[in-house]
C-alpha positions in Angstrom: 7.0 -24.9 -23.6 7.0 -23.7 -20.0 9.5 -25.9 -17.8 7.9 -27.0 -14.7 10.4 -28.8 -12.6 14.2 -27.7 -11.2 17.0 -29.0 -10.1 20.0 -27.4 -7.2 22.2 -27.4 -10.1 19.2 -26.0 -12.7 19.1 -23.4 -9.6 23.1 -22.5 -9.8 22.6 -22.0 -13.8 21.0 -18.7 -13.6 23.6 -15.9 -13.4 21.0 -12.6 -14.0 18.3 -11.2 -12.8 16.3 -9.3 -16.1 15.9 -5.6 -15.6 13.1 -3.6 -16.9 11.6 -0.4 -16.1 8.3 1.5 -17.9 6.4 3.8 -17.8 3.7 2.2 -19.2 1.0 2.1 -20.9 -0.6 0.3 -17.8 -2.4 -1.9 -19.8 1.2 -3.5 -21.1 3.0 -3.1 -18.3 0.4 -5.5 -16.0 0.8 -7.8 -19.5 4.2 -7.6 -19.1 3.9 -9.1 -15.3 2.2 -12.2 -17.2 4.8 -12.7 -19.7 7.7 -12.5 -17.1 5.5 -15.1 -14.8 5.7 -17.6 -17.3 9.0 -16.6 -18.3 9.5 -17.3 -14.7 8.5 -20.6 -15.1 11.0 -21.6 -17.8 13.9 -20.8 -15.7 14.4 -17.0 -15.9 14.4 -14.2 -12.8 12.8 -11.1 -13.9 12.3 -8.0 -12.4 9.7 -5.0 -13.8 9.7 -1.5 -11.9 6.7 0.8 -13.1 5.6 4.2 -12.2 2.6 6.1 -14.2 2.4 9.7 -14.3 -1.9 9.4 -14.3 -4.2 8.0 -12.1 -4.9 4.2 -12.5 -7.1 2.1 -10.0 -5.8 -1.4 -10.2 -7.8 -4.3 -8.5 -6.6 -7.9 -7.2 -7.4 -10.8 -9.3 -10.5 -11.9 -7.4 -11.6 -8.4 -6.1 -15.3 -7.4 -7.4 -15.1 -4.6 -9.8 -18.0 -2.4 -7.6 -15.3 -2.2 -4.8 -14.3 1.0 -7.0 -17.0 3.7 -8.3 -16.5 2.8 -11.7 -19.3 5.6 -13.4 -17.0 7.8 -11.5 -13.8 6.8 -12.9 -15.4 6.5 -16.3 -16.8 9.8 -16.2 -13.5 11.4 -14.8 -11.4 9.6 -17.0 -9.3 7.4 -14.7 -8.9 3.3 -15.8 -9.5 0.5 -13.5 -7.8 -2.9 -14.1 -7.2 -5.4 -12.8 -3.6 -7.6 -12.0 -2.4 -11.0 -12.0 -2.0 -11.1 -8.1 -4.5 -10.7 -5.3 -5.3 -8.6 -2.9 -7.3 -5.7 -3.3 -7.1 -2.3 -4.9 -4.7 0.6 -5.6 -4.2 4.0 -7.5 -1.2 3.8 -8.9 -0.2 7.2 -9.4 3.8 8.8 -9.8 4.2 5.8 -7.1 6.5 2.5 -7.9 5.3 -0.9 -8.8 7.6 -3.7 -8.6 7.2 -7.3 -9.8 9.3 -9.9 -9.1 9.2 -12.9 -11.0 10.9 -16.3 -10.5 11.3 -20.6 -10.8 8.6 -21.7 -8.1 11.3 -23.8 -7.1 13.8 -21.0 -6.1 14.6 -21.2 -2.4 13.0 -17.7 -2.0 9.9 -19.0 -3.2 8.9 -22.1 -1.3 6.0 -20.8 1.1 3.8 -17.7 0.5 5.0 -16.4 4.0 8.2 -17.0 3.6 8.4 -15.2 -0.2 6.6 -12.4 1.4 9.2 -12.2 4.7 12.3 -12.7 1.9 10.9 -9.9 0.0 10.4 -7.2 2.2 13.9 -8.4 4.1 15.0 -6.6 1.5 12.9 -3.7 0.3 13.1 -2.8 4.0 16.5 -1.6 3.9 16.6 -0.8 0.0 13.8 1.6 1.3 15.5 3.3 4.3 18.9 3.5 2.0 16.7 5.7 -0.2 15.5 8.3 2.8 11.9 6.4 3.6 11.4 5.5 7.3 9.6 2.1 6.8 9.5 -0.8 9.1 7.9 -4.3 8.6 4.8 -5.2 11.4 6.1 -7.4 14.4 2.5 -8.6 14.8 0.7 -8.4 11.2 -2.9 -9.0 11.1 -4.8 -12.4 9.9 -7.0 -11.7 6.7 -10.7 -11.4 7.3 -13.4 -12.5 5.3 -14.3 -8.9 5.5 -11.3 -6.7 4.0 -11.2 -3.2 2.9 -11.5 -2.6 -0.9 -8.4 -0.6 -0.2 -4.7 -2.5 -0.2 -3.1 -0.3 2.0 -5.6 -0.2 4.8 -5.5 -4.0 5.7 -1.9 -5.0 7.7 -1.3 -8.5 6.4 2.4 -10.2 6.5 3.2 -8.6 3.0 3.3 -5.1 4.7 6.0 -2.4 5.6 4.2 0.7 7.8 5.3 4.1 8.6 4.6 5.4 11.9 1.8 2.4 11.7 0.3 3.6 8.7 0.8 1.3 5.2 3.3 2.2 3.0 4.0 -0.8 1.3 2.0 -3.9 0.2 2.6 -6.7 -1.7 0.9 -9.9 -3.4 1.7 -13.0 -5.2 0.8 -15.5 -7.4 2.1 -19.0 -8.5 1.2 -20.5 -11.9 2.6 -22.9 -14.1 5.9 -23.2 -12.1 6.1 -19.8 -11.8 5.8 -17.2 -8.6 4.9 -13.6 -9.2 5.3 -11.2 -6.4 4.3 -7.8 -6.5 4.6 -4.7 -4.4 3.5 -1.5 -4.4 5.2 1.5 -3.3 3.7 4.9 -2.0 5.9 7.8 -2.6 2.7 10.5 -2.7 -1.0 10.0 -1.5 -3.6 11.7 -2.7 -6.5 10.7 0.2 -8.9 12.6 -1.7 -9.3 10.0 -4.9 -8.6 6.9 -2.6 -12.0 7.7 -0.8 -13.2 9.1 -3.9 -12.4 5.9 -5.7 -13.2 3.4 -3.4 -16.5 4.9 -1.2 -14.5 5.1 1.9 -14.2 8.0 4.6 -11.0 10.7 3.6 -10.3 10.6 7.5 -9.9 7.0 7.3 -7.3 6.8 4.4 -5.3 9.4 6.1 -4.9 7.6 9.0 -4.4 4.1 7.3 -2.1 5.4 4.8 1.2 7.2 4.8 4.2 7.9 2.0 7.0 5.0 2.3 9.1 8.0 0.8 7.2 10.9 1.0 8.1 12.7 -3.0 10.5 10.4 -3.7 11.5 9.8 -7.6 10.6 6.1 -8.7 13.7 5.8 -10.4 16.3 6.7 -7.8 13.6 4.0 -5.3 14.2 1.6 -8.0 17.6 1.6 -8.4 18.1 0.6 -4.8 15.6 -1.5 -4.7 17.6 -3.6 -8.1 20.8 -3.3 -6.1 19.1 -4.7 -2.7 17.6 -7.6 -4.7 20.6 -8.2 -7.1 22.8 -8.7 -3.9 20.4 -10.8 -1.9 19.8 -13.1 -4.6 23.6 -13.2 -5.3 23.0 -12.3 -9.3 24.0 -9.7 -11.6 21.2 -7.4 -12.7 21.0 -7.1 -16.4 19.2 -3.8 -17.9 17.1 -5.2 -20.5 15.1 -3.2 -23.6 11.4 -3.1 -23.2 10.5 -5.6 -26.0 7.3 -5.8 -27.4 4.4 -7.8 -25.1 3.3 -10.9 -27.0 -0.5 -10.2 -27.8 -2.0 -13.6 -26.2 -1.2 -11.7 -23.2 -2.6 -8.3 -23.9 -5.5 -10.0 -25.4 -7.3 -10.2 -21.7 -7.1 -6.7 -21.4 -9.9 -6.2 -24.2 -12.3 -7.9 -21.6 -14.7 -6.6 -19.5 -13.4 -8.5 -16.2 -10.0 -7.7 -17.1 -10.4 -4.0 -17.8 -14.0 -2.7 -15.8 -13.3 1.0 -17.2 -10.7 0.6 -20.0 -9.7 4.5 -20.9 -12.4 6.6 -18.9 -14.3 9.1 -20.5 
């Protein structure tokens, strides 16, 4: 049963924030994101870091498929899924993913804005504690109807830049009485594949993109990024074992929609 409805004092119960870190694969690490949504929504604050050593394009929820080439990434052997949150796409590639789940009626998570300003409050200076130079956008952009099939090259509120270029982007979802938030962390960029990927000029990634921490190791970004969010959230974090994804939420991932180039060639 997912619990939809909390209390101050339901609130003051939880004493951990659940840690867990993978490598993937891909396809149950974005299931794991579902599990701890819903997990979310019974009452529990979890937190997933992931970082895959290959190339893997990963749309928003609502993004069309044909924003990426997919014959290309079918014939070179690079997946494209797609994850719970929205936005639009990234390759995930040595960089850090981080997923955030909690009640959607944690103080943090009243207002998209305001989860999104919370959030990056404190990757901001998780970031710069770990050598990256990142800096959130005084004057972030509105959302178009028209956006770039790329994540990093639109400057919304759920961005950090460096030297104005995107380092850091995030998105969110809320289901069930749950909030997922999700950011994604450059620590390499490989402008090549991105305009490869994605049908877009190599001059223009370069100048929309930059490193948040420019060959920085996803575990050493992680670890300050669970301290920053343990402290602000005034919890312990609790290193948890992988455990096994239930299938219902794997099952998606056998779908076209879900998975538009499953394993590549």
């Amino acid at each position: 049963m997912v619990v939809v409805c909390f209390n101050s004092r339901a609130m003051e119960s939880i004493q951990a924030v659940h840690v867990f870190e993978s490598e993937g694969p891909p396809v149950e690490d974005l299931a794991r994101e579902a599990w701890l949504l819903e997990r979310g929504a019974a009452g529990e604050i979890g937190l997933l870091l992931t970082s895959w050593r290959r190339p893997v394009v990963v749309l928003g929820y609502a993004q069309k498929a044909e924003d990426a080439d997919l014959e290309w990434c079918r014939s070179n052997g690079i997946p494209v899924l797609r994850r719970l949150t929205g936005g639009t796409g990234v390759i995930h590639h040595g960089d850090l993913g981080i997923g955030l789940a909690l009640p959607q009626m944690h103080p943090w998570a009243r207002g998209i804005r305001g989860l999104y300003g919370r959030f990056l409050e404190v990757l901001e200076p998780a970031l710069r504690s770990a050598g990256g130079e990142v800096e959130t956008l005084e004057e972030p952009q509105a959302a178009g109807r028209v956006r770039s099939p790329i994540c990093f090259l639109d400057q919304l509120s759920d961005t950090m830049v460096v030297g104005g270029r995107k380092a850091v982007g995030c998105a969110q979802t809320r289901r069930n009485g749950g909030v997922l938030i999700h950011a994604a962390v450059l620590l390499g960029l490989d402008a090549e594949l991105y305009a490869r990927v994605f049908r877009v000029p190599e001059e223009r990634v370069r100048a929309g993109l930059a490193p948040a921490i420019p060959g920085g190791d996803p575990r050493v970004v992680g670890e300050a990024i669970v301290e920053g969010l343990a402290n602000a959230l005034g919890l312990e974090a609790h290193r948890r074992r992988l455990e096994p994804v239930p299938e219902r939420f794997v099952e998606p991932y056998a779908k076209l929609h879900w998975s538009p180039v499953a394993r590549g060639k």
